[in-house]
PyMOL Python script that loads the backbone (N, CA, C, O; Angstrom):
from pymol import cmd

cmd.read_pdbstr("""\
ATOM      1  N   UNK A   1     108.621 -60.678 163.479  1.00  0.00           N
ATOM      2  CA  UNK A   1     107.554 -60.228 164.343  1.00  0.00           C
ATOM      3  C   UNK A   1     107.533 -61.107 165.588  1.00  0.00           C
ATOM      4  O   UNK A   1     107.621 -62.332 165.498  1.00  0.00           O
ATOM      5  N   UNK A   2     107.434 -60.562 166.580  1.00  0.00           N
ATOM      6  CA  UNK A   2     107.197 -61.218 167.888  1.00  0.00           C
ATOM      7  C   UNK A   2     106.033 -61.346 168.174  1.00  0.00           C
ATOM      8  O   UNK A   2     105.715 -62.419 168.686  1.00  0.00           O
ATOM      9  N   UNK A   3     105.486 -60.810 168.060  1.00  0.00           N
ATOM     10  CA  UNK A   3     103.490 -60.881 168.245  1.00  0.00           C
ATOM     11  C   UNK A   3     103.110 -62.527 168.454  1.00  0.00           C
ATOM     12  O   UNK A   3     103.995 -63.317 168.123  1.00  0.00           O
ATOM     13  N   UNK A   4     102.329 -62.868 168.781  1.00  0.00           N
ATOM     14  CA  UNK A   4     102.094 -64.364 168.711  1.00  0.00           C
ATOM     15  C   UNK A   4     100.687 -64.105 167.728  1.00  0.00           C
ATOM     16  O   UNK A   4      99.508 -63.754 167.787  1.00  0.00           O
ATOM     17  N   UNK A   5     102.018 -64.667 166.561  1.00  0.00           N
ATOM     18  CA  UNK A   5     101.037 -65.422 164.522  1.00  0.00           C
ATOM     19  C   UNK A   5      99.593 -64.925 164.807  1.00  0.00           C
ATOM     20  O   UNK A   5      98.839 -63.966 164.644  1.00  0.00           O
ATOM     21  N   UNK A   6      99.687 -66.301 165.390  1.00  0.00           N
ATOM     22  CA  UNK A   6      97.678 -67.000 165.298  1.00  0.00           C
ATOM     23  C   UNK A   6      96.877 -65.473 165.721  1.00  0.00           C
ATOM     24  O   UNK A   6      96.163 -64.649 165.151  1.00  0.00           O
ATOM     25  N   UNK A   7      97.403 -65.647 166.904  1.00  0.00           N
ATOM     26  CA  UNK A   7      96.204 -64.011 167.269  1.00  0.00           C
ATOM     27  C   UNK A   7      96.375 -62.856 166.583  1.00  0.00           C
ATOM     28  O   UNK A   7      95.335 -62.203 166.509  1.00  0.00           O
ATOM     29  N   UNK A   8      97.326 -62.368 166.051  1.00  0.00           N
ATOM     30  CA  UNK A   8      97.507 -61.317 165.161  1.00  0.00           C
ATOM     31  C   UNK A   8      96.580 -61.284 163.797  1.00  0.00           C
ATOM     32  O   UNK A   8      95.793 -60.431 163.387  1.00  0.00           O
ATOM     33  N   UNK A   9      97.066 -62.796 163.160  1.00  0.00           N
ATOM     34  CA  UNK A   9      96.789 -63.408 161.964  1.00  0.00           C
ATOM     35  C   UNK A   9      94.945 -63.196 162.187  1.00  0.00           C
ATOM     36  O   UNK A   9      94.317 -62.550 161.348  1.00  0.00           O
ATOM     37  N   UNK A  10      94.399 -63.682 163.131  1.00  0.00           N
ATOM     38  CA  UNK A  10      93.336 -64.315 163.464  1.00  0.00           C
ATOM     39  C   UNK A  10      92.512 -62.473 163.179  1.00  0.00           C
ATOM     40  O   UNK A  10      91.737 -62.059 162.316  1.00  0.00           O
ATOM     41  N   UNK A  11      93.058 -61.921 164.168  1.00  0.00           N
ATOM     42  CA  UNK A  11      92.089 -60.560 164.230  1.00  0.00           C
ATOM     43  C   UNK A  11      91.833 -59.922 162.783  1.00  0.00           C
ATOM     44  O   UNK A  11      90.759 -59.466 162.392  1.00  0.00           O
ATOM     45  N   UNK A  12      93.098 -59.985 162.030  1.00  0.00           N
ATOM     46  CA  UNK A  12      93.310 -59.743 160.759  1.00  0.00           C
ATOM     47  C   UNK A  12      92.033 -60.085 159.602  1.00  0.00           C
ATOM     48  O   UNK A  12      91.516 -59.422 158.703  1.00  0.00           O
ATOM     49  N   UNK A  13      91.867 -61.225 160.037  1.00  0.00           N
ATOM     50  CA  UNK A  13      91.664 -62.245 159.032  1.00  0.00           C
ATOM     51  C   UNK A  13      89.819 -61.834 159.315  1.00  0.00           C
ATOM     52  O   UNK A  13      89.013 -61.633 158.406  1.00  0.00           O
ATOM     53  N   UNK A  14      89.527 -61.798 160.746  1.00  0.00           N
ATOM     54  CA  UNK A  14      88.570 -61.147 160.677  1.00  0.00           C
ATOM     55  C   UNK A  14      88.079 -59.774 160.318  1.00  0.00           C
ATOM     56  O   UNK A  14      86.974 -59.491 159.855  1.00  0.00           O
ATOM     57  N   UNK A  15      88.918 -59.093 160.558  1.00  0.00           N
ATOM     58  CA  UNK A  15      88.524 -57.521 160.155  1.00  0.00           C
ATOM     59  C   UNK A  15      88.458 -57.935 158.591  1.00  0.00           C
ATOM     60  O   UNK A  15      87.280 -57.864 158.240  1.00  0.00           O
ATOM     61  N   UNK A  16      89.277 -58.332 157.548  1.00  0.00           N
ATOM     62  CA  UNK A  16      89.288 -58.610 156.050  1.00  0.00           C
ATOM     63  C   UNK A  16      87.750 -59.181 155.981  1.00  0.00           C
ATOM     64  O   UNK A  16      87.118 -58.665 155.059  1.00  0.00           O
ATOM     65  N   UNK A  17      87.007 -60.144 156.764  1.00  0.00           N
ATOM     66  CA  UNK A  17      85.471 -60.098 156.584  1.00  0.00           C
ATOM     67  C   UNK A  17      84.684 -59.035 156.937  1.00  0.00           C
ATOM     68  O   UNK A  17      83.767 -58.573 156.257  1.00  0.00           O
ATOM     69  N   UNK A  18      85.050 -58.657 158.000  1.00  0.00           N
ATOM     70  CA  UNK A  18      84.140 -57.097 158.420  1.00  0.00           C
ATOM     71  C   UNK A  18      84.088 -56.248 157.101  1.00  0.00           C
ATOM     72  O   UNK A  18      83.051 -55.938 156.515  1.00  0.00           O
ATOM     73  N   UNK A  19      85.419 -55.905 156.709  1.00  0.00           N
ATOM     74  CA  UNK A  19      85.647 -55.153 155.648  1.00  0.00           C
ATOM     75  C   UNK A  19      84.587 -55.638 154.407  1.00  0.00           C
ATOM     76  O   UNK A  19      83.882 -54.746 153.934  1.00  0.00           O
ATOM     77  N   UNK A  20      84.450 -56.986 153.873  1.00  0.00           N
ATOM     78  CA  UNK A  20      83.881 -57.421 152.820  1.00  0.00           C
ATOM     79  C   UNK A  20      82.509 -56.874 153.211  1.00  0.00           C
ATOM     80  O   UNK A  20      82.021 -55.944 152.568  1.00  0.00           O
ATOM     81  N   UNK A  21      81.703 -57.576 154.527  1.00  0.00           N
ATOM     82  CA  UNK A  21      80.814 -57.310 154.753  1.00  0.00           C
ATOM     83  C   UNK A  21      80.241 -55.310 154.414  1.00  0.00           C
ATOM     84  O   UNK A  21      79.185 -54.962 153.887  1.00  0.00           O
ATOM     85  N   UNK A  22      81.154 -54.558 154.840  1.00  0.00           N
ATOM     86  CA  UNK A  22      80.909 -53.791 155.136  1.00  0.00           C
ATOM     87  C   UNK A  22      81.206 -53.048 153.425  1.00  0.00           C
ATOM     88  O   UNK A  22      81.508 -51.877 153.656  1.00  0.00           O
ATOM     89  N   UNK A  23      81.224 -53.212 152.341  1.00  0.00           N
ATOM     90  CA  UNK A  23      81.405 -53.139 151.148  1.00  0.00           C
ATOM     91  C   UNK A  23      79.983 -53.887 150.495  1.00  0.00           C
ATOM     92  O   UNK A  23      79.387 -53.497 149.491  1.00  0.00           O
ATOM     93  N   UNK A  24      79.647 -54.974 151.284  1.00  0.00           N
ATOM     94  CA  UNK A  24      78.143 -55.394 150.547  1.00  0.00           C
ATOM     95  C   UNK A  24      77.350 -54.697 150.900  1.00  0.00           C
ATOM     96  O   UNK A  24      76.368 -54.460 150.196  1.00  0.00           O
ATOM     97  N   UNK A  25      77.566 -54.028 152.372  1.00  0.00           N
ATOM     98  CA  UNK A  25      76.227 -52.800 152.649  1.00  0.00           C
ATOM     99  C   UNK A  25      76.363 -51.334 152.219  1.00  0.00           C
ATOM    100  O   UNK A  25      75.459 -50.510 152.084  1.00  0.00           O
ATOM    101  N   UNK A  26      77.762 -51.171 152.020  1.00  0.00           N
ATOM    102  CA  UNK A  26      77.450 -49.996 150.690  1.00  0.00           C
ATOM    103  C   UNK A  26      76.996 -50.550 149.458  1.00  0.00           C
ATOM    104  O   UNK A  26      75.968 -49.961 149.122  1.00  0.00           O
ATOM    105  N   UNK A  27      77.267 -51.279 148.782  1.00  0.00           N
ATOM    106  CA  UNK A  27      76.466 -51.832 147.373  1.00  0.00           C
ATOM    107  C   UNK A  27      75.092 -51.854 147.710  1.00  0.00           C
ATOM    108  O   UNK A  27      74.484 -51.319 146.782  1.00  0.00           O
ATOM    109  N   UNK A  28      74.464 -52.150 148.430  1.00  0.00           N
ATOM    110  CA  UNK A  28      72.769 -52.523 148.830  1.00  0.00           C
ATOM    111  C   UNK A  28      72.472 -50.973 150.068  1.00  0.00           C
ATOM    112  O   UNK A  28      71.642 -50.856 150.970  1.00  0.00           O
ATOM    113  N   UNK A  29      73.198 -50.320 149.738  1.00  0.00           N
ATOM    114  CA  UNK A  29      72.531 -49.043 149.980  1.00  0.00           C
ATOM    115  C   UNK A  29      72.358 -49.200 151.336  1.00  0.00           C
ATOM    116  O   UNK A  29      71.438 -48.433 151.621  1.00  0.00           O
ATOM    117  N   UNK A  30      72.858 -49.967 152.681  1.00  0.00           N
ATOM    118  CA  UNK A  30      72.101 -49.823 153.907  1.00  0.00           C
ATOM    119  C   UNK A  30      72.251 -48.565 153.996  1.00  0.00           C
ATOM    120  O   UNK A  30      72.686 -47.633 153.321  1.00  0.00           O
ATOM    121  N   UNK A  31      71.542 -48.861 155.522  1.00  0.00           N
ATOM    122  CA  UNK A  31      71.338 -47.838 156.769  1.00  0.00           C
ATOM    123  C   UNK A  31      72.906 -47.215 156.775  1.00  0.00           C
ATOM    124  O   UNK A  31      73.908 -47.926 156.692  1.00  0.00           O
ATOM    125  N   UNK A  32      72.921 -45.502 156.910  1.00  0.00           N
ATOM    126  CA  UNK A  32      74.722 -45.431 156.843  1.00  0.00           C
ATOM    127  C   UNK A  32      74.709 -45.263 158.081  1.00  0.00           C
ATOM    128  O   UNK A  32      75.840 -44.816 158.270  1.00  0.00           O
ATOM    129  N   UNK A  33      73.941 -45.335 159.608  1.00  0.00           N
ATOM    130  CA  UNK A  33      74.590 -45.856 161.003  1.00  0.00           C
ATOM    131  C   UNK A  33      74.887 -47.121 160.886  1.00  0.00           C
ATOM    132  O   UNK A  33      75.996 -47.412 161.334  1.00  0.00           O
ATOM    133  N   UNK A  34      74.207 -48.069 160.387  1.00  0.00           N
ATOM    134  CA  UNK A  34      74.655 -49.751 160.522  1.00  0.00           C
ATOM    135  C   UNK A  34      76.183 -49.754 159.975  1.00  0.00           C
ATOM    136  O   UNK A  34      77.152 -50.392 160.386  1.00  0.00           O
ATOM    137  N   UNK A  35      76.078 -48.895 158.987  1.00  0.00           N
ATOM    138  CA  UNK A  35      77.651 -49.020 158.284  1.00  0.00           C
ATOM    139  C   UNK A  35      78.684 -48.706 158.953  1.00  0.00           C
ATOM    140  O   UNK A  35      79.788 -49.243 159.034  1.00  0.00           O
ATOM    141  N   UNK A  36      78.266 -47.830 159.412  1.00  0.00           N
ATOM    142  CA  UNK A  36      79.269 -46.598 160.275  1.00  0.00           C
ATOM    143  C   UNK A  36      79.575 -47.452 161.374  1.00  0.00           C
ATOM    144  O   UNK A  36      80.787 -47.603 161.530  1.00  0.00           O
ATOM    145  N   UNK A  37      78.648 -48.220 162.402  1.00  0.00           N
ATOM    146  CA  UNK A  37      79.167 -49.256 163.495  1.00  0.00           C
ATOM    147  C   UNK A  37      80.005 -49.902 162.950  1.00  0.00           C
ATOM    148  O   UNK A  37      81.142 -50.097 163.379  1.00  0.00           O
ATOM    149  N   UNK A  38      79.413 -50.420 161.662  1.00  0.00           N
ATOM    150  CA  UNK A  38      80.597 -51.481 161.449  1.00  0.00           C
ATOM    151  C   UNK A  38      81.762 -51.330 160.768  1.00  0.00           C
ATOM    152  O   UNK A  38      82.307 -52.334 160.311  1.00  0.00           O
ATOM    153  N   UNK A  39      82.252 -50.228 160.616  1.00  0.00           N
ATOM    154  CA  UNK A  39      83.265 -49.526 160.660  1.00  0.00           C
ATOM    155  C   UNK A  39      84.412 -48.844 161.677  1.00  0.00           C
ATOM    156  O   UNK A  39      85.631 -48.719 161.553  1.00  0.00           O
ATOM    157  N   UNK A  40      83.493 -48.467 162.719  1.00  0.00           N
ATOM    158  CA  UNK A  40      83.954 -48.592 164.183  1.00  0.00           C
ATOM    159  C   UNK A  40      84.408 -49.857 164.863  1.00  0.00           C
ATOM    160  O   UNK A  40      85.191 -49.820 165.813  1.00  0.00           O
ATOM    161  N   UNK A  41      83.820 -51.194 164.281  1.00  0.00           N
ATOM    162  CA  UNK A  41      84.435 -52.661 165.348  1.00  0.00           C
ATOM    163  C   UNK A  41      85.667 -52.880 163.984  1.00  0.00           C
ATOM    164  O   UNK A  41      86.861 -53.037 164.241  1.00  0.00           O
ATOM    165  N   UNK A  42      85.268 -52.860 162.938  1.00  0.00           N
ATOM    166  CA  UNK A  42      86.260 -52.923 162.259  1.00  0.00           C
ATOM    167  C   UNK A  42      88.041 -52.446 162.683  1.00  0.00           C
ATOM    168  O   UNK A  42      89.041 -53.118 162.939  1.00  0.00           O
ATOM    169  N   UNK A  43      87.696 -50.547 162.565  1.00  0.00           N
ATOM    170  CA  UNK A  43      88.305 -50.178 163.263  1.00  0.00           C
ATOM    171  C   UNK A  43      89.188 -50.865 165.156  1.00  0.00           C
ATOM    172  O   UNK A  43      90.239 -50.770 165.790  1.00  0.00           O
ATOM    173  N   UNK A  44      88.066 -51.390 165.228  1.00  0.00           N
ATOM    174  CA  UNK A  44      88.940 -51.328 167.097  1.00  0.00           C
ATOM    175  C   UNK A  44      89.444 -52.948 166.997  1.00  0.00           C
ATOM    176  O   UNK A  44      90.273 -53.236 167.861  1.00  0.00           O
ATOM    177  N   UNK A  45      89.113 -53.919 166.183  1.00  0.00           N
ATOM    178  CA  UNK A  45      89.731 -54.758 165.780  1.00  0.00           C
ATOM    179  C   UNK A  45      91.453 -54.969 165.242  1.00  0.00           C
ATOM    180  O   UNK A  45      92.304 -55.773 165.622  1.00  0.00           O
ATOM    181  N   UNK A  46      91.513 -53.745 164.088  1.00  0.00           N
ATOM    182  CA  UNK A  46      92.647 -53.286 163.658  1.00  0.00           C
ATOM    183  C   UNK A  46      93.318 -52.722 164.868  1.00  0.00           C
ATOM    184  O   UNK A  46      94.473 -53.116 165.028  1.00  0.00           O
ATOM    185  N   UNK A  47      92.938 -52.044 165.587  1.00  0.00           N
ATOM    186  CA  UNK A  47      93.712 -51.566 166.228  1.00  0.00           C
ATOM    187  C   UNK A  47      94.375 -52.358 168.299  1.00  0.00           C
ATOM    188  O   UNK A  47      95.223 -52.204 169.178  1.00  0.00           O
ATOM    189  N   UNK A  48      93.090 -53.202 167.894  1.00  0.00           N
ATOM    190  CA  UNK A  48      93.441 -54.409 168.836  1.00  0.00           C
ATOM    191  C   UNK A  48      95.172 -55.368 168.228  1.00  0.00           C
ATOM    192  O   UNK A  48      96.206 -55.670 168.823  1.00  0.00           O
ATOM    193  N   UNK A  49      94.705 -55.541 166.861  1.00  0.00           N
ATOM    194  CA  UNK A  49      95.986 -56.007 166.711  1.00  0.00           C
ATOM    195  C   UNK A  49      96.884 -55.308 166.699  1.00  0.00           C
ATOM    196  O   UNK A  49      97.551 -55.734 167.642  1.00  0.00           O
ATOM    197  N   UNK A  50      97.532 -54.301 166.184  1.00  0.00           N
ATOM    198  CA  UNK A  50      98.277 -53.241 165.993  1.00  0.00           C
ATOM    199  C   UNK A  50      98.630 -53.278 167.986  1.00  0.00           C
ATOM    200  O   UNK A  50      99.724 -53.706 168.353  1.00  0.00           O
ATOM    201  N   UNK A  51      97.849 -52.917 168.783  1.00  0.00           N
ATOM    202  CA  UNK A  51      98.382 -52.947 170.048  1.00  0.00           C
ATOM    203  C   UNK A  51      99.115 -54.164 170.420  1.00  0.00           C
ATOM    204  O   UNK A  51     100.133 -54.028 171.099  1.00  0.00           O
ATOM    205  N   UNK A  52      98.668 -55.524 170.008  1.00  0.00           N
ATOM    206  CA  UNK A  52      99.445 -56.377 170.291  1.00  0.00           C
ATOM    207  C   UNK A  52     100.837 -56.859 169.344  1.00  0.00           C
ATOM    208  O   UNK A  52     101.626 -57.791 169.495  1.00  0.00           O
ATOM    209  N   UNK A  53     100.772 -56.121 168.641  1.00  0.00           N
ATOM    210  CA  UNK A  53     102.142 -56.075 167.482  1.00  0.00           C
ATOM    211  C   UNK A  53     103.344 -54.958 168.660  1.00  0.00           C
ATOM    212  O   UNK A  53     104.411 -55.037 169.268  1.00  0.00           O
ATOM    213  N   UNK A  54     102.517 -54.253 168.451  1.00  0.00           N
ATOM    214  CA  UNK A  54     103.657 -53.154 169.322  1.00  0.00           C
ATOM    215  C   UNK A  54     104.195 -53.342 170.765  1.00  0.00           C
ATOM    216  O   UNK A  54     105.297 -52.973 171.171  1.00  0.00           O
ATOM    217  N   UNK A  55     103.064 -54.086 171.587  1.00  0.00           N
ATOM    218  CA  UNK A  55     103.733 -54.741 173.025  1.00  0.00           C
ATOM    219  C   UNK A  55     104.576 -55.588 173.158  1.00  0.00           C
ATOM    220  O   UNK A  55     105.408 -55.533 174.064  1.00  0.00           O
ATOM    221  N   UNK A  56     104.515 -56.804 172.038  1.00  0.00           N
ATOM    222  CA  UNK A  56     105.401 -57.857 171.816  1.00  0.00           C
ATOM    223  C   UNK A  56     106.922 -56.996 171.265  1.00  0.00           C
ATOM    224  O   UNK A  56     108.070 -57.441 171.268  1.00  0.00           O
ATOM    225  N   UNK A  57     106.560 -55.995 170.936  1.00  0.00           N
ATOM    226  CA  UNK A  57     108.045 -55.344 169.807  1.00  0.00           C
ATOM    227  C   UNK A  57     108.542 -54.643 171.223  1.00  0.00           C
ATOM    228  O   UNK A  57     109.583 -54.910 171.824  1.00  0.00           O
ATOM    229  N   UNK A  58     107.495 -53.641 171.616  1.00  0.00           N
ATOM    230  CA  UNK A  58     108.889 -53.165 173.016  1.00  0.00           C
ATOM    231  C   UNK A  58     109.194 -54.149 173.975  1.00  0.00           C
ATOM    232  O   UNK A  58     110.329 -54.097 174.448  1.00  0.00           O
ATOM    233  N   UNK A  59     108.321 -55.167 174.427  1.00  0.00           N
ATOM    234  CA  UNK A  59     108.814 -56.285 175.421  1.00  0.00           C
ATOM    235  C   UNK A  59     110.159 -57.115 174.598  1.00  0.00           C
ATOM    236  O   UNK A  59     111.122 -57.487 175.267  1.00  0.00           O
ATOM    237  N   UNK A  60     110.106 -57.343 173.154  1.00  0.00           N
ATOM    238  CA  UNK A  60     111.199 -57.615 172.992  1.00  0.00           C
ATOM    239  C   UNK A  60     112.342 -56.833 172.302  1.00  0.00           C
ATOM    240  O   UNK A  60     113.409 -56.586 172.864  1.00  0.00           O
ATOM    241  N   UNK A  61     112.074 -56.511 171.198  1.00  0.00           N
ATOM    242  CA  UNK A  61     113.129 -55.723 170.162  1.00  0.00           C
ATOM    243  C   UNK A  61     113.762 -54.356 171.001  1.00  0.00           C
ATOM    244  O   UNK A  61     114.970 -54.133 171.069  1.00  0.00           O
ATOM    245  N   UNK A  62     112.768 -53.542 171.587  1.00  0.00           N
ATOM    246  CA  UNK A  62     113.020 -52.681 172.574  1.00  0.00           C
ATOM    247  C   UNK A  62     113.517 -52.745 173.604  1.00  0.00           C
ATOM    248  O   UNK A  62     114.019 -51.679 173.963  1.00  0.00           O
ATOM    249  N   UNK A  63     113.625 -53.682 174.385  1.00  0.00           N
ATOM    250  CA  UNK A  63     113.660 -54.300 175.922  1.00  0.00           C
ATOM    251  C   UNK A  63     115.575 -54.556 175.304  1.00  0.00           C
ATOM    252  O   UNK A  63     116.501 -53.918 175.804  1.00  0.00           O
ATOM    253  N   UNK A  64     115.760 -55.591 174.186  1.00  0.00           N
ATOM    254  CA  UNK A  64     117.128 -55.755 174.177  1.00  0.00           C
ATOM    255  C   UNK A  64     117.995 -54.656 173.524  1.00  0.00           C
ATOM    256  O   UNK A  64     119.194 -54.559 173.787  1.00  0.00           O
ATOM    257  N   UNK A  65     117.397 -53.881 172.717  1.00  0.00           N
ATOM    258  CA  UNK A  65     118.253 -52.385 172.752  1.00  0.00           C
ATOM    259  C   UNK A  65     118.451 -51.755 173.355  1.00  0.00           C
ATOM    260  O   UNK A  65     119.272 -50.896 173.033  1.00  0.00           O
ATOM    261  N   UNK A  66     117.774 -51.720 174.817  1.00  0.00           N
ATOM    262  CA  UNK A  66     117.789 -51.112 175.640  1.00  0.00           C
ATOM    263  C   UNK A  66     118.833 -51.237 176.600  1.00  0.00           C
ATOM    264  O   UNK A  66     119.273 -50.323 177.297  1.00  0.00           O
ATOM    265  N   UNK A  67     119.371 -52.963 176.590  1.00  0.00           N
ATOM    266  CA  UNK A  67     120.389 -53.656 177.402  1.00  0.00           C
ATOM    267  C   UNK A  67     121.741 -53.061 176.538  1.00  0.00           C
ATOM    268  O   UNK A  67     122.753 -53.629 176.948  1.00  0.00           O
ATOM    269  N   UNK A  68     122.023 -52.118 175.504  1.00  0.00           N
ATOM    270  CA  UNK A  68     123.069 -51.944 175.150  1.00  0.00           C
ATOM    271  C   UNK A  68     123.419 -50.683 175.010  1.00  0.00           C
ATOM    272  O   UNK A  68     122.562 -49.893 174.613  1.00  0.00           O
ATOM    273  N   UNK A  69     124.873 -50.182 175.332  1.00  0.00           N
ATOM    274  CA  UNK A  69     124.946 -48.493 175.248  1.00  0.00           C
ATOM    275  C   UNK A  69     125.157 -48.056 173.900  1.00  0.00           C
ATOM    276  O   UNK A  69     125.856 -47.131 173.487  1.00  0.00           O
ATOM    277  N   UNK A  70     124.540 -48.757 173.373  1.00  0.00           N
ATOM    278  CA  UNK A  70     124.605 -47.583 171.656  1.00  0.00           C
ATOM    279  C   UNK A  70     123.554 -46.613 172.006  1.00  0.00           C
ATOM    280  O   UNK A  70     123.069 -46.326 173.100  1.00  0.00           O
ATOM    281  N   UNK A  71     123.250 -46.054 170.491  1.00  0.00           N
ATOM    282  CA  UNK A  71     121.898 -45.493 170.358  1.00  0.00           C
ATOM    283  C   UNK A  71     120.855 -46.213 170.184  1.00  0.00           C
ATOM    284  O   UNK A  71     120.978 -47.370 169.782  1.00  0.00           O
ATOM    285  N   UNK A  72     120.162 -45.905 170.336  1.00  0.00           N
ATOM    286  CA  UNK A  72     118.869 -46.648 170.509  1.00  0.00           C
ATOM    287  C   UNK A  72     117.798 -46.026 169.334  1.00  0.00           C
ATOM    288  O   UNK A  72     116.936 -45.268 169.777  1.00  0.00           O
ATOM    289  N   UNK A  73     117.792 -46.272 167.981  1.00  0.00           N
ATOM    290  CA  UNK A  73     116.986 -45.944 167.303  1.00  0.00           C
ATOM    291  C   UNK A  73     115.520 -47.076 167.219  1.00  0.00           C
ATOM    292  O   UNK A  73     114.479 -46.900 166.586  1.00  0.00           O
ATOM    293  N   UNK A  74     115.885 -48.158 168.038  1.00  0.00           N
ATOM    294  CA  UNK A  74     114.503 -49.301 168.264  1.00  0.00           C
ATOM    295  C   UNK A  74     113.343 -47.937 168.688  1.00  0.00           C
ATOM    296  O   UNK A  74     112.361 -47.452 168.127  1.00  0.00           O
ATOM    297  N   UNK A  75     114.107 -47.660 170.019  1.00  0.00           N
ATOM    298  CA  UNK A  75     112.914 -46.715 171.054  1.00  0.00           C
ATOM    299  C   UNK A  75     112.374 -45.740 170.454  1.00  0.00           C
ATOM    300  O   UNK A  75     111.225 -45.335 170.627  1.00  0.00           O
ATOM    301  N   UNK A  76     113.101 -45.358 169.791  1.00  0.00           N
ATOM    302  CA  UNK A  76     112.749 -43.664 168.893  1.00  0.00           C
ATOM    303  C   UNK A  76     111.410 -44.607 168.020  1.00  0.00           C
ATOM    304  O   UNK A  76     110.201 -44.379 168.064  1.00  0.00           O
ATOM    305  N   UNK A  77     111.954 -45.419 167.454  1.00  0.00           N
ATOM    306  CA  UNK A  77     110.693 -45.772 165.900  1.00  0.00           C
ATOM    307  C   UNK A  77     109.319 -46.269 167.112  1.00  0.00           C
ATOM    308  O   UNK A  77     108.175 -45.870 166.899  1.00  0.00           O
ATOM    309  N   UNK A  78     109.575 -46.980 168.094  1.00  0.00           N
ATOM    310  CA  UNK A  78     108.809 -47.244 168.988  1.00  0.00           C
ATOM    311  C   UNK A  78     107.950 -45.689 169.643  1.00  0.00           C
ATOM    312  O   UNK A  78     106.977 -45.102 169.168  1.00  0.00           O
ATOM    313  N   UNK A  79     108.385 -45.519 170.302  1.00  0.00           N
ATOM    314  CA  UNK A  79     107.636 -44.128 170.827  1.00  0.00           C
ATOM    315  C   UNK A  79     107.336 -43.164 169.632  1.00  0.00           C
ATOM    316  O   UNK A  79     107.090 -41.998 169.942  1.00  0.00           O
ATOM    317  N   UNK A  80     107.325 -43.505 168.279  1.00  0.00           N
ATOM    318  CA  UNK A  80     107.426 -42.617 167.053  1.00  0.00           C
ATOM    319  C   UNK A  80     105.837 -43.396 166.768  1.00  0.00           C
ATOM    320  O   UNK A  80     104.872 -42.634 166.701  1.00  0.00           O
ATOM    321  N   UNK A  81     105.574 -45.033 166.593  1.00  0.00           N
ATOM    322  CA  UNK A  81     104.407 -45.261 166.833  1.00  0.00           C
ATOM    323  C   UNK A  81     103.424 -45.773 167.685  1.00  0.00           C
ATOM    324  O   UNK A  81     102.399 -46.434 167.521  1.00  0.00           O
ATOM    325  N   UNK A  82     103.957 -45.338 168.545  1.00  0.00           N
ATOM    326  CA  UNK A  82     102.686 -45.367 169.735  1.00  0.00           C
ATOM    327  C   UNK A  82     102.306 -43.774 169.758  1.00  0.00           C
ATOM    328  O   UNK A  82     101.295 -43.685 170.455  1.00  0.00           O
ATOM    329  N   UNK A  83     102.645 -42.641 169.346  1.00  0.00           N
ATOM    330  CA  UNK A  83     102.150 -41.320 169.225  1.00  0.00           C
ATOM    331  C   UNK A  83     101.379 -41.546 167.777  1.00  0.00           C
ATOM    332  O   UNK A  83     100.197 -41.227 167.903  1.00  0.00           O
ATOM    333  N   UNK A  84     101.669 -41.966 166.542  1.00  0.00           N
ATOM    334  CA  UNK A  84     100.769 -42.445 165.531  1.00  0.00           C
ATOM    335  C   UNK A  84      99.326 -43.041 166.116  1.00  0.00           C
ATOM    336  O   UNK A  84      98.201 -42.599 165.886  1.00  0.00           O
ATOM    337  N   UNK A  85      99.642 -44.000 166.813  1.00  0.00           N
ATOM    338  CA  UNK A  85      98.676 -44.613 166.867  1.00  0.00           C
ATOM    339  C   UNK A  85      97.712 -44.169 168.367  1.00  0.00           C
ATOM    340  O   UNK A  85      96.787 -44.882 168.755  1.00  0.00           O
ATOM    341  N   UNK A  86      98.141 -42.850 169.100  1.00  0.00           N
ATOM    342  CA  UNK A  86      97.363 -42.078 169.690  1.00  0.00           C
ATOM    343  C   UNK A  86      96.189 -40.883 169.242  1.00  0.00           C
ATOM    344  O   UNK A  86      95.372 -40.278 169.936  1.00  0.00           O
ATOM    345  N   UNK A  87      96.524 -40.821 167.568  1.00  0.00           N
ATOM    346  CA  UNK A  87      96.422 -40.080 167.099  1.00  0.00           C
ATOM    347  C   UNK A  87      95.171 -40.460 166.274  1.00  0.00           C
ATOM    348  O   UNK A  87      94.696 -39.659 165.469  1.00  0.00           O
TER     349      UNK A  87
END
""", "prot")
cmd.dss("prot")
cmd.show_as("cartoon", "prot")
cmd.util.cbc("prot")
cmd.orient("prot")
């Protein structure tokens, strides 16, 4: 992985508390908007990292397949999830 660890690791590590949190307020019955927000930062957390997993991969893994005349199956799996993750 090219991503830089710590910040990847870091967002991770928080959403895995969001998540807990958000499992004690289904057990105690909250409010299901309070839940539902916090399911949404959860969400944009995950997907904060996930964006920075994938920029580091085409700036690098992509960027040097690109310098060579084979095929290029890097770009394909690349543009295969950035349409996933438009979705």
């Amino acid at each position: 992985m090219k991503a830089k660890k710590t910040d990847v690791s870091h967002k991770l590590k928080v959403a895995r508390g969001q998540l807990d949190g958000i499992l004690k307020m289904v057990d105690e019955n909250r409010y299901c908007v309070d839940i539902s927000n916090q399911l949404l930062a959860t969400q944009a957390l995950l997907k904060s990292a996930n964006q920075e997993i994938m920029q580091a991969h085409i700036r690098s893994c992509v960027a040097e397949a690109l310098q060579t005349d084979k095929p290029n199956p890097k770009l394909e799996e690349a543009l295969s999830l950035l349409e996933k993750m438009s979705n």
